[in-house]
C-alpha positions in Angstrom: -147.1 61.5 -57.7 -144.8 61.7 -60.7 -141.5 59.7 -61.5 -139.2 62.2 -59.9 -141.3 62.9 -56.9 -141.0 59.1 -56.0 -137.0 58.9 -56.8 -137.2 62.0 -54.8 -138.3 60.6 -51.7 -137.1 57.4 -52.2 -133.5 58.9 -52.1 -134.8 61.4 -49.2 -135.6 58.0 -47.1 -132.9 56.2 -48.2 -129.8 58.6 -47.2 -132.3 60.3 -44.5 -134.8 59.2 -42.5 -134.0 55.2 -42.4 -130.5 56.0 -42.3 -131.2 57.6 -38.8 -133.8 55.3 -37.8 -131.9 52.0 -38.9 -128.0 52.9 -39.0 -126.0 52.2 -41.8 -127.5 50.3 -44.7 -124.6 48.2 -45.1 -124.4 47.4 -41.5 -128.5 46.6 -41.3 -128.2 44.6 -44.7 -125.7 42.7 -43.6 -127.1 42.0 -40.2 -130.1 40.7 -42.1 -128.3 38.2 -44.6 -127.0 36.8 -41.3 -130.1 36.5 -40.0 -131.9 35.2 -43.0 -128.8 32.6 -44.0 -129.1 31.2 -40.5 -132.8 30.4 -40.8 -132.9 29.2 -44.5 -129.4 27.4 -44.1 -128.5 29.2 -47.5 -126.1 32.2 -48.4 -127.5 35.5 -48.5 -125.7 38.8 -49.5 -126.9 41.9 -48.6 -127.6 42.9 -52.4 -129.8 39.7 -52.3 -131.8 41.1 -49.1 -132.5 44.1 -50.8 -133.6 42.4 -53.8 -135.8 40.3 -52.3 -137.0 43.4 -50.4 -138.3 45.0 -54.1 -140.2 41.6 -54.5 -141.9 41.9 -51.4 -142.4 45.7 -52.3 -143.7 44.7 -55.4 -145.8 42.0 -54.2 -147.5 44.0 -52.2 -148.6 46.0 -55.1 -150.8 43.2 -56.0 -153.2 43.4 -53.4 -155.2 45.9 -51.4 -155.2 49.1 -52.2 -153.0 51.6 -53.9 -149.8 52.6 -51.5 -147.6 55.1 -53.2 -144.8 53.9 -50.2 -144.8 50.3 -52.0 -143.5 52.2 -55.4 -141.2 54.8 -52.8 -139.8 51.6 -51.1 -139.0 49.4 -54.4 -137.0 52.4 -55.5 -135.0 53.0 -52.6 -134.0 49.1 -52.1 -133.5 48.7 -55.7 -131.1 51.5 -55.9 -129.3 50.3 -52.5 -129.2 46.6 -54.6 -127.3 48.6 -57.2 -124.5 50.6 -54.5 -124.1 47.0 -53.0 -123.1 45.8 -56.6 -120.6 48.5 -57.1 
């Protein structure tokens, strides 16, 4: 798959099909740095779930075998990370 096939469908999922199948992203990031904050008894922002998101993206990289969604995924959160930062 070449660079702008995955930016391609990493945008595709990201305004798409897990905008319908989660909601807004805001809305389900923030709903998640609730969540996480509670349990770790730290502030999280949504840009920092969807960083930490990409880590676990990329972590996942690092084992088993090659998952073009891993690479798909990382794209999509990082470029939510940078909206969220805007």
């Amino acid at each position: 798959m070449k660079t702008s096939q995955i930016l391609q469908q990493a945008e595709k999922l990201v305004n798409g099909d897990r905008n319908k199948t989660h909601g807004d992203k805001l809305i389900n990031h923030k709903n998640i740095a609730l969540l996480w904050s509670a349990y770790l008894e730290i502030k999280i922002t949504p840009k920092d779930v969807a960083i930490l998101m990409v880590l676990l993206k990329l972590a996942r990289t690092k084992a088993g075998e090659h998952n073009i969604d891993d690479y798909v995924d990382a794209c999509g959160y990082s470029a939510i990370a940078g909206e969220f930062n805007s």
